[in-house]
N, C-alpha and C positions, 0 to 999 in steps of 0.2 A: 491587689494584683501583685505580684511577682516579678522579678524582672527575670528576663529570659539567662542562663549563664554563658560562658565562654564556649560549653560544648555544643551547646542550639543555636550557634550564630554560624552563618554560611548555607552554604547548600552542601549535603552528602551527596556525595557519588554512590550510586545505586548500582547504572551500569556497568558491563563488562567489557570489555575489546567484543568481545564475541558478538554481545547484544546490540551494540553501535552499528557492529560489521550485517548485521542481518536487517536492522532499522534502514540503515542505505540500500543495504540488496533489494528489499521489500520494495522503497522509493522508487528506485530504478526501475524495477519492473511495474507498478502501479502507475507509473507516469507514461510508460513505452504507448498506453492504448492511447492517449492523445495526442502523442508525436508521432504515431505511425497512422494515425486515422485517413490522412489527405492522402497516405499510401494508401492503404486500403480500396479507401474510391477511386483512386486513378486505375490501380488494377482489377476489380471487379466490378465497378461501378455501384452505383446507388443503395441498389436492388441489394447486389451483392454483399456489400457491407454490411447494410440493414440485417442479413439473414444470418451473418458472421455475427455480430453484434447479437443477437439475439439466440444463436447457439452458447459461442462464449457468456453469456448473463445465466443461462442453465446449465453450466459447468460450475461456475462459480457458486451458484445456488447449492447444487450438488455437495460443492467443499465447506460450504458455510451449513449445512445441514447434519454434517460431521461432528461439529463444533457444535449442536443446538441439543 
């Protein structure tokens, strides 16, 4: 075996400011649907949400079928 040199030892920076900056935006909004959900039901109620929820899952489908 080899021993690894001085250039292979650490971790490379890969990312960009840019791609951090979009990894957190992405976060933030991927997180928004389960902190805003107890909204959701207080303003449409159950039904409501369920049907919201179930829209939005076919939008998203939609986006992700772009990408396939």
């Amino acid at each position: 075996m080899t021993t690894p040199s001085s250039e292979q030892e650490g971790l490379v920076r890969v990312l960009a400011r840019g791609d951090v900056l979009a990894l957190a935006f992405g976060a933030m909004i991927g997180w928004g649907w389960i902190v805003l959900t107890g909204t959701a039901i207080q303003s449409a109620g159950s039904l409501g949400a369920i049907v919201a929820f179930i829209i939005g899952g076919l939008a998203i489908v939609l986006v992700g079928l772009t990408y396939a």
